[in-house]
NUFIDO-114612 format. One record per residue (C-alpha): x, y, z; residue number from 1. Coordinates in steps of 0.5 Angstrom, whole numbers, padded with zeros to 4 digits. Layout:
BEGIN
PT    xx    yy    zz num
PT     X     Y     Z NUM
...
This chain:
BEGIN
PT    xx    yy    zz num
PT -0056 -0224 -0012   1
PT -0063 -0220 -0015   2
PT -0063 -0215 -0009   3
PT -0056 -0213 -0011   4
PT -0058 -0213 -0018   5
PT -0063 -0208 -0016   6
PT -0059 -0204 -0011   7
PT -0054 -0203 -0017   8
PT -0059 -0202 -0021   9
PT -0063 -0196 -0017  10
PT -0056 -0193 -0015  11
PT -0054 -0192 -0023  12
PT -0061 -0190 -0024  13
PT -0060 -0184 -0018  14
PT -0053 -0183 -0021  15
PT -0057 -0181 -0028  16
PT -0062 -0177 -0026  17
PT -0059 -0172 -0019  18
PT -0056 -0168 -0024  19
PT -0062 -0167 -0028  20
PT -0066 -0167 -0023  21
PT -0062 -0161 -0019  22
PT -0062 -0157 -0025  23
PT -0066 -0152 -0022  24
PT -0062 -0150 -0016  25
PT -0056 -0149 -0022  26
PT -0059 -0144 -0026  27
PT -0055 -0138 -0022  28
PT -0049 -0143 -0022  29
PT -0042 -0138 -0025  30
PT -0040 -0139 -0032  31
PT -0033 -0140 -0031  32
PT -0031 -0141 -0039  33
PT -0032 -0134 -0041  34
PT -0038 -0135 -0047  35
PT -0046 -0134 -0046  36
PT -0049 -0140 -0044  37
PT -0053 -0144 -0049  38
PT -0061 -0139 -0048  39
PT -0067 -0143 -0049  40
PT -0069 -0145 -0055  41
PT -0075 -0143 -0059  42
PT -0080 -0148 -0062  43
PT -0083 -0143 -0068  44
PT -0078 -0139 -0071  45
PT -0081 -0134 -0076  46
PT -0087 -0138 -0077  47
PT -0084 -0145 -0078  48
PT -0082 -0151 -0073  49
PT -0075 -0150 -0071  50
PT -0070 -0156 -0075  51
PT -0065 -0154 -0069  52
PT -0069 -0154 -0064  53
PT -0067 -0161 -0061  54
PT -0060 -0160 -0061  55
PT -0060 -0153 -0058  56
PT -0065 -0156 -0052  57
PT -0059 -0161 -0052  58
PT -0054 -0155 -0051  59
PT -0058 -0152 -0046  60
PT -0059 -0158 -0041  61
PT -0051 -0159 -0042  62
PT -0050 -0152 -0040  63
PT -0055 -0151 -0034  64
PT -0054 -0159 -0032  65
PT -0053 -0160 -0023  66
PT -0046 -0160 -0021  67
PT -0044 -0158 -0028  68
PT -0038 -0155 -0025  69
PT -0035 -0161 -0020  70
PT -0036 -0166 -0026  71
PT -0032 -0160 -0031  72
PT -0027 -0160 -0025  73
PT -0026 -0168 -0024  74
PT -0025 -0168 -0032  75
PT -0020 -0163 -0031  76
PT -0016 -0167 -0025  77
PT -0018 -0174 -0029  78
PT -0014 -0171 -0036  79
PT -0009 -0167 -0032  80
PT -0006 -0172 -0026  81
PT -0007 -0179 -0030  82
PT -0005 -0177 -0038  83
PT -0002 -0170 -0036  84
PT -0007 -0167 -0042  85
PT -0011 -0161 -0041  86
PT -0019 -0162 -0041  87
PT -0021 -0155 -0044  88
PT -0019 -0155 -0051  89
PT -0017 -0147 -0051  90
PT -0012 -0149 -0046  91
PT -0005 -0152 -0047  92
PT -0002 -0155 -0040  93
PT  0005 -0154 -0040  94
PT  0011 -0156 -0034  95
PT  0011 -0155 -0026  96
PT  0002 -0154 -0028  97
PT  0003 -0148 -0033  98
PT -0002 -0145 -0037  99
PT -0002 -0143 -0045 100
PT -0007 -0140 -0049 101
PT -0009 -0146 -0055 102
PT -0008 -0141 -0060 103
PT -0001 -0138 -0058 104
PT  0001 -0145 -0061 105
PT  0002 -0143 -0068 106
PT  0006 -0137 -0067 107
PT  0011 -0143 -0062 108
PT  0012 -0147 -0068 109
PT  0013 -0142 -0072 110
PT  0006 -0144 -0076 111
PT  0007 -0137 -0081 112
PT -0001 -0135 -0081 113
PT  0000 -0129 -0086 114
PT  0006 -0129 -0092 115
PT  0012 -0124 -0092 116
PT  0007 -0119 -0096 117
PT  0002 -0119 -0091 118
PT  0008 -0117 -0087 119
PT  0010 -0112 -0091 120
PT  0003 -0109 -0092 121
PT  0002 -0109 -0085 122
PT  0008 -0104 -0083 123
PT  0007 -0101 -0089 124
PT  0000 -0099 -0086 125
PT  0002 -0097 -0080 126
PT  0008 -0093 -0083 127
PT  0002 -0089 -0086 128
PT  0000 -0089 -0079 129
PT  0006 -0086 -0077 130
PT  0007 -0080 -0082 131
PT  0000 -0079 -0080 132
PT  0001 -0077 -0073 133
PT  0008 -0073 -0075 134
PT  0004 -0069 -0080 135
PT  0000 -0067 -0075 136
PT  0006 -0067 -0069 137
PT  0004 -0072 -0066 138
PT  0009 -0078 -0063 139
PT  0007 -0085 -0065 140
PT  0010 -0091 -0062 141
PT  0008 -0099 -0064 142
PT  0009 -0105 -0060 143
PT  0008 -0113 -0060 144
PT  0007 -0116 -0053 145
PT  0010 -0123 -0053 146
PT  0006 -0129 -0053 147
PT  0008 -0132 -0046 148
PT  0011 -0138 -0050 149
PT  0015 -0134 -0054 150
PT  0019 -0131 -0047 151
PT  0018 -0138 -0043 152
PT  0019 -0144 -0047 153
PT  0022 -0148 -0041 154
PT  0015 -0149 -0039 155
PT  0012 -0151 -0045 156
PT  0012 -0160 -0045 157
PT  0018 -0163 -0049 158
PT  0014 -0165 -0054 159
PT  0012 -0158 -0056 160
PT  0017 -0156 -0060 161
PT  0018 -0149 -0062 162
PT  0019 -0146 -0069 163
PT  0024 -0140 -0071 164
PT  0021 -0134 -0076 165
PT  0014 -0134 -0075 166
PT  0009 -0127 -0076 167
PT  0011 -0123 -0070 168
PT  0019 -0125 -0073 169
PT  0017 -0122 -0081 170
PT  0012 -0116 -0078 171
PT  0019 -0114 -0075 172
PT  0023 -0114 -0080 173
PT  0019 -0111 -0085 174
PT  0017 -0106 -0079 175
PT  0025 -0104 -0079 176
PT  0025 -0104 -0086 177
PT  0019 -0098 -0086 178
PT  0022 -0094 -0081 179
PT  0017 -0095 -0077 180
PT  0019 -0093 -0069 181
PT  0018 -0100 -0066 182
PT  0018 -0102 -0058 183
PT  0022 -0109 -0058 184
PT  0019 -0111 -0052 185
PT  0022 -0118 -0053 186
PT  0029 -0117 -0054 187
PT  0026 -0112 -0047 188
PT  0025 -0119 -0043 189
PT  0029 -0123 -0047 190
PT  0035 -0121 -0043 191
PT  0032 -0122 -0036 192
PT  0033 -0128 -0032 193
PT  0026 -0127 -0028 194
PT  0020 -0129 -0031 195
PT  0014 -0123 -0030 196
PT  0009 -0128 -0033 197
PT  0004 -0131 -0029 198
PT  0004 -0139 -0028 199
PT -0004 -0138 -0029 200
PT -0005 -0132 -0032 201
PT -0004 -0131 -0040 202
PT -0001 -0123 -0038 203
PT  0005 -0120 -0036 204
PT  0005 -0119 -0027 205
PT  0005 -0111 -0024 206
PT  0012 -0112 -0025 207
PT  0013 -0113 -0033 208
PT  0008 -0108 -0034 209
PT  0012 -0104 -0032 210
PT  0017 -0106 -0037 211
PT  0013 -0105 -0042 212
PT  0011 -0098 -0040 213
PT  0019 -0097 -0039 214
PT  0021 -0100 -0046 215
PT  0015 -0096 -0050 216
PT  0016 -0090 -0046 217
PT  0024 -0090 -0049 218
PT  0022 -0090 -0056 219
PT  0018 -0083 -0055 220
PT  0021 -0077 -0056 221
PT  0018 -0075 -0049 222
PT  0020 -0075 -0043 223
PT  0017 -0079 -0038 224
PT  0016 -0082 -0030 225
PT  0020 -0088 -0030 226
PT  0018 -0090 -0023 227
PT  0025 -0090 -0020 228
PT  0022 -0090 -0013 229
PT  0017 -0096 -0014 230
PT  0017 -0103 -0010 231
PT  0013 -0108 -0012 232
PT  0009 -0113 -0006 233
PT  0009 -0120 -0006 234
PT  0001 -0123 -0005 235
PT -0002 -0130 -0009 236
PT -0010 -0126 -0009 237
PT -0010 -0126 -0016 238
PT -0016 -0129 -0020 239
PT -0012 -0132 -0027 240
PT -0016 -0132 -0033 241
PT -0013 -0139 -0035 242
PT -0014 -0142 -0029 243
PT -0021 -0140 -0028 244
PT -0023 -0143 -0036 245
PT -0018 -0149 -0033 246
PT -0020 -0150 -0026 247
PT -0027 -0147 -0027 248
PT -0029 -0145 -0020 249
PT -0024 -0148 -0017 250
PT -0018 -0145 -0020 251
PT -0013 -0143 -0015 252
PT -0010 -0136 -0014 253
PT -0003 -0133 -0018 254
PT  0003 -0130 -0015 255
PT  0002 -0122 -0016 256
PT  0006 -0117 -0015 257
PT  0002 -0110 -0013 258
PT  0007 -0103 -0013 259
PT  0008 -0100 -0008 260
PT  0007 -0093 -0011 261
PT  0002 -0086 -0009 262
PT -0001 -0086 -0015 263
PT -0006 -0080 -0016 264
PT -0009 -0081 -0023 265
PT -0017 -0081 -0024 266
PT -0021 -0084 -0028 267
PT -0026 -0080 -0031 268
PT -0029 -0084 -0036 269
PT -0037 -0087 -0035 270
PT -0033 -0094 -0035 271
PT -0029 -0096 -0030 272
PT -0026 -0102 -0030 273
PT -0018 -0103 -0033 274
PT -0021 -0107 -0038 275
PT -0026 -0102 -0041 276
PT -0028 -0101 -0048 277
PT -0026 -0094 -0047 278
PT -0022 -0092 -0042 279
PT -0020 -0084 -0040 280
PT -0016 -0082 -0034 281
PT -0013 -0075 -0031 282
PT -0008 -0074 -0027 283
PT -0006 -0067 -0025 284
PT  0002 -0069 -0024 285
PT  0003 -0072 -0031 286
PT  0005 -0068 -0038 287
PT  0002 -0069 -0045 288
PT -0004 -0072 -0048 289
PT -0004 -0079 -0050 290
PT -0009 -0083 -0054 291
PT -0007 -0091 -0052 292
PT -0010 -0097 -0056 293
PT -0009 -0103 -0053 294
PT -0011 -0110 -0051 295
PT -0012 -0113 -0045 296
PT -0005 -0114 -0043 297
PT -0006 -0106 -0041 298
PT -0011 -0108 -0036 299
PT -0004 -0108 -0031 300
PT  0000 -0103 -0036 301
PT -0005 -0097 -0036 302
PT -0004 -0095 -0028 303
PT  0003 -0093 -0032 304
PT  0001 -0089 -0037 305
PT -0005 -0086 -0033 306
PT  0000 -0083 -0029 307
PT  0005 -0080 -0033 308
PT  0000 -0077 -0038 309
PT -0005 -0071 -0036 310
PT -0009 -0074 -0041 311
PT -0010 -0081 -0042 312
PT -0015 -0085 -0048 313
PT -0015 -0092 -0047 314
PT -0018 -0096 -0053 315
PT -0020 -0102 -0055 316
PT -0023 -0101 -0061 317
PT -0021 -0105 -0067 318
PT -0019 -0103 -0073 319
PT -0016 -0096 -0070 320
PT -0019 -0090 -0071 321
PT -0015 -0084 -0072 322
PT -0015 -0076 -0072 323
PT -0009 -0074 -0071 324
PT -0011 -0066 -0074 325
PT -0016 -0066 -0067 326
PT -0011 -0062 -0063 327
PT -0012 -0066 -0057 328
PT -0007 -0072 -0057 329
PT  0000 -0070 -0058 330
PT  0002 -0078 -0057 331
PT -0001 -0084 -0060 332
PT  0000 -0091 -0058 333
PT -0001 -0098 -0061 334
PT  0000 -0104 -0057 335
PT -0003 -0111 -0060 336
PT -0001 -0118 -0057 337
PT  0003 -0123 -0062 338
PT -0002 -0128 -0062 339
PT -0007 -0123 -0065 340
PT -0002 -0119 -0070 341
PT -0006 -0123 -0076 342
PT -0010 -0117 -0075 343
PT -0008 -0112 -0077 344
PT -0008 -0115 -0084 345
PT -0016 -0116 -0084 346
PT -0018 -0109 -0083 347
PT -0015 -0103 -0086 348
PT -0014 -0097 -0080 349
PT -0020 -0091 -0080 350
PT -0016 -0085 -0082 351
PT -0019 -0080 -0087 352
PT -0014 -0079 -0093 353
PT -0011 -0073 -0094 354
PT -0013 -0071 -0103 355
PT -0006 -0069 -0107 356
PT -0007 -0066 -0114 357
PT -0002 -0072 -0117 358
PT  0003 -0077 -0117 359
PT  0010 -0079 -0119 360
PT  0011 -0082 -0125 361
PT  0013 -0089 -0124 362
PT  0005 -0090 -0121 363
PT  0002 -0094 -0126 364
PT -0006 -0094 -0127 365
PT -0009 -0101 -0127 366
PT -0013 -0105 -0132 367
PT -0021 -0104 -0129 368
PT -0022 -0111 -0131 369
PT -0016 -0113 -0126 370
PT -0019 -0111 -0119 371
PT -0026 -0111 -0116 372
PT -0028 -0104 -0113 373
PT -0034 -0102 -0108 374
PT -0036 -0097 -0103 375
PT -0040 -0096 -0096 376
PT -0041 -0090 -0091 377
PT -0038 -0091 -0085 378
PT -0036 -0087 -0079 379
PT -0038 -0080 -0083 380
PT -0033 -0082 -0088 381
PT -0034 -0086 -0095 382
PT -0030 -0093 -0095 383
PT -0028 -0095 -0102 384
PT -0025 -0103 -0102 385
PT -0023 -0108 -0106 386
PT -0018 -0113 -0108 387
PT -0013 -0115 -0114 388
PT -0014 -0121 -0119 389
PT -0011 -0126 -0117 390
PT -0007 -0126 -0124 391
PT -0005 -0119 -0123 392
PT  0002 -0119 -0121 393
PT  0003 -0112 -0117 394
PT  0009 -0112 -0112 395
PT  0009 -0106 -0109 396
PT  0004 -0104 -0103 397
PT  0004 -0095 -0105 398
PT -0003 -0096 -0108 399
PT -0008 -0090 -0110 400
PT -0015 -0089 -0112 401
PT -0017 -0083 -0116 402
PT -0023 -0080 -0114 403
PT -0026 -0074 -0119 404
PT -0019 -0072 -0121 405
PT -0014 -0072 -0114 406
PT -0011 -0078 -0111 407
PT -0012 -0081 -0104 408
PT -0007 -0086 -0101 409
PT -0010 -0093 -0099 410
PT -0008 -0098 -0095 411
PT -0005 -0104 -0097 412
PT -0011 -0109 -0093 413
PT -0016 -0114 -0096 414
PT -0022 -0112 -0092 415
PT -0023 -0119 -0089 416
PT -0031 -0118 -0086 417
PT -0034 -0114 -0092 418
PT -0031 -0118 -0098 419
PT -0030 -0126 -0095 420
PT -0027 -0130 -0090 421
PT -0021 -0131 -0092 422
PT -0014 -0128 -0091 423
PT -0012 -0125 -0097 424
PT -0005 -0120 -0099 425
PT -0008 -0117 -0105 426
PT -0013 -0111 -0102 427
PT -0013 -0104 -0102 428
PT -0018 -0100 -0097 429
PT -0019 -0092 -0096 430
PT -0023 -0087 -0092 431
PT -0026 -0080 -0095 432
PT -0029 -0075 -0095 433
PT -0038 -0076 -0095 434
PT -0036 -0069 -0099 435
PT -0034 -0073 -0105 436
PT -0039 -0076 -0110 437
PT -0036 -0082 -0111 438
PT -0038 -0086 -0117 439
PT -0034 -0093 -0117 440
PT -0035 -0094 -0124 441
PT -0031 -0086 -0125 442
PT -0025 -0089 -0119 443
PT -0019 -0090 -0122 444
PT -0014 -0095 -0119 445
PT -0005 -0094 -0119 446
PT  0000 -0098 -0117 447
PT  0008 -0096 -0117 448
């Protein structure tokens, strides 16, 4: 009985210490959770002991453990084949093993993370966009890609139950409202049997890109290639990005559909990768110049547009940045996926406002003791920011600042990153020139 006891004992020991053990033949192992991996700790940090260091050792060991991969796998199948759960917090498992983003769940329940009047200030900044560019005579077209929950709820569990009039519901009605040109690419796939989500993947296939390049390019004044003549191959050789957080390296490939087509656009920019910071394409067959701001569901989408443009920026960058005046873009467009539009409520666009000598009388000025104001040099411009009092009822969104006796048009956003880390309604944010010799104590603030 004491042998066994022993032999038990020897076999748990073993069981503890391979993975350790095993730890230096894992250090190239793959990351497959999309995060760096825990660095080494140091013992000194500016000349004092490390108060952390034990719990930053700790999450090195866990990141760098043997087999790390297989036991995240075995957790993964345990939760998911006997209590149907998902094991990675960043993911929701759906019917017949789909995946979801964890972080699309408030807008499924219609959980509102920003208010009506964020709404409002939110299409009232992107029609500001919009006069932008058509003063310049240049195209603006706004789009939301849809959540796949949104357009797929049958794969959701039961006990997910969806919400009605959420952020994207108000965003759009505001936007309709403002006047704004909107590409509803959910009523687009909405009214389709198909599905042209993937089951692993958090986008759209080749196929529903195309849809969207289709819808989008309908609400621009410019003609465009609609590829009537494409067709689509059916391969399951796609690498999912949800799968691959889910099921670590042993994720299982997605169904895609590859166009059949002859593009012949060329991607000219340094980085050449579809999901680069900044990416330009030529193409000697398409017409105009177009300045593209994206996400990651253009990943699939660019080939598109890349080929229906001559010229082609795809941009990632956030907030925008517009020059509409520079002669070189003559269609302008702004795609953000639903799960992020709380966004663009937190970072007023980068666009140079243009000075007028008055204002309409209804504009009444502000008590200077009833905002907080200030300033910063930023893209070669002068950024000045604040926000209203809480106690200051101010119901319109037509804000203005005065700067050594001309008016400059704000955006109605509350600059989330430079004044603190809430989501507030009540900002005002506008970009100028370094010219002017901005003295906030002089600046003066009016509201209709």
């Amino acid at each position: 009985m004491k042998a066994k006891n022993n032999i038990f004992i020897c076999i748990f020991v073993i069981l503890l210490t391979v993975p350790s053990l095993s730890m230096p033949f894992f250090f190239n192992a793959v990351n497959t959770e999309k995060r760096e991996l825990a660095s080494f700790p140091e013992i000194m940090n500016d000349g004092k002991i490390n108060s952390s260091f034990t719990s930053d050792f700790d999450s090195w060991i866990n990141d760098r453990i043997g087999f790390r991969n297989e036991l995240v796998y075995a957790e993964t199948l345990t939760e998911k084949n006997i209590f149907g759960n998902s094991a990675v917090s960043d993911i929701v498992l759906g019917k017949d093993d789909w995946l979801f983003y964890s972080d699309t769940l408030d807008d499924y329940f219609a959980n509102r993370t920003i208010s009506d009047k964020n709404a409002e200030n939110i299409a009232t900044s992107l029609k500001m966009v919009q006069d932008h560019c058509e003063e310049a005579g240049v195209d603006f077209v706004f789009t939301i890609v849809p959540n796949k929950n949104t357009l797929y709820p049958q794969y959701m569990k039961d006990y997910y139950l969806s919400g009605s009039d959420g952020n994207m519901e108000a965003v759009v009605k505001a936007l309709k409202e403002k006047d704004v040109n909107y590409a509803d690419l959910y009523s687009a796939f909405a009214s389709r049997d198909e599905v042209y989500y993937q089951r692993y993947d958090s986008h759209w296939n080749y196929e529903g890109a195309l849809i969207g390049y289709r819808t989008v390019m309908n609400c621009s004044i410019n003609e465009y290639n609609d590829f009537d003549d494409i067709s689509f191959e059916k391969k399951e050789d796609w690498e999912p990005d949800l799968a691959q957080m889910f099921y670590g390296v042993h994720m299982p490939d997605d169904i895609q559909y590859y166009p059949v087509y002859e593009f012949d656009y060329e991607i000219v920019s340094k980085e050449k990768e579809s999901d680069a910071l900044r990416l330009k394409t030529e193409c000697e067959s398409g017409k105009g110049n177009a300045l593209i701001f994206r996400d990651s569901f253009m990943n699939t989408a660019y080939i598109y547009f890349a080929q229906n443009f001559e010229n082609a920026t795809f941009s990632r960058s956030y907030p925008i940045k517009i020059d509409a005046g520079d002669g070189e873009t003559d269609t302008v467009i702004y795609e953000i996926v639903e799960r992020n539009l709380k966004l663009l409520c937190e970072k007023a666009p980068v666009i140079k406002a243009k000075a007028c000598d008055e204002i309409t009388e209804n504009h009444k000025e502000v008590n200077s003791e009833s905002y907080r104001i200030f300033s910063e040099e930023k893209n070669k411009m002068t950024h000045i920011y604040g926000y209203f009092d809480e106690n200051l009822s101010v119901s319109g969104n037509d804000i203005y600042v005065k700067v050594n006796d001309r008016f400059y048009k704000a955006f109605p956003i509350y600059e989330k990153e430079l004044l603190d880390d809430k989501t507030s309604d009540n900002g005002f944010s506008v970009y100028m020139d370094t010219e002017n010799d901005v003295q906030l104590d002089k600046v003066k603030v009016f509201v209709d």
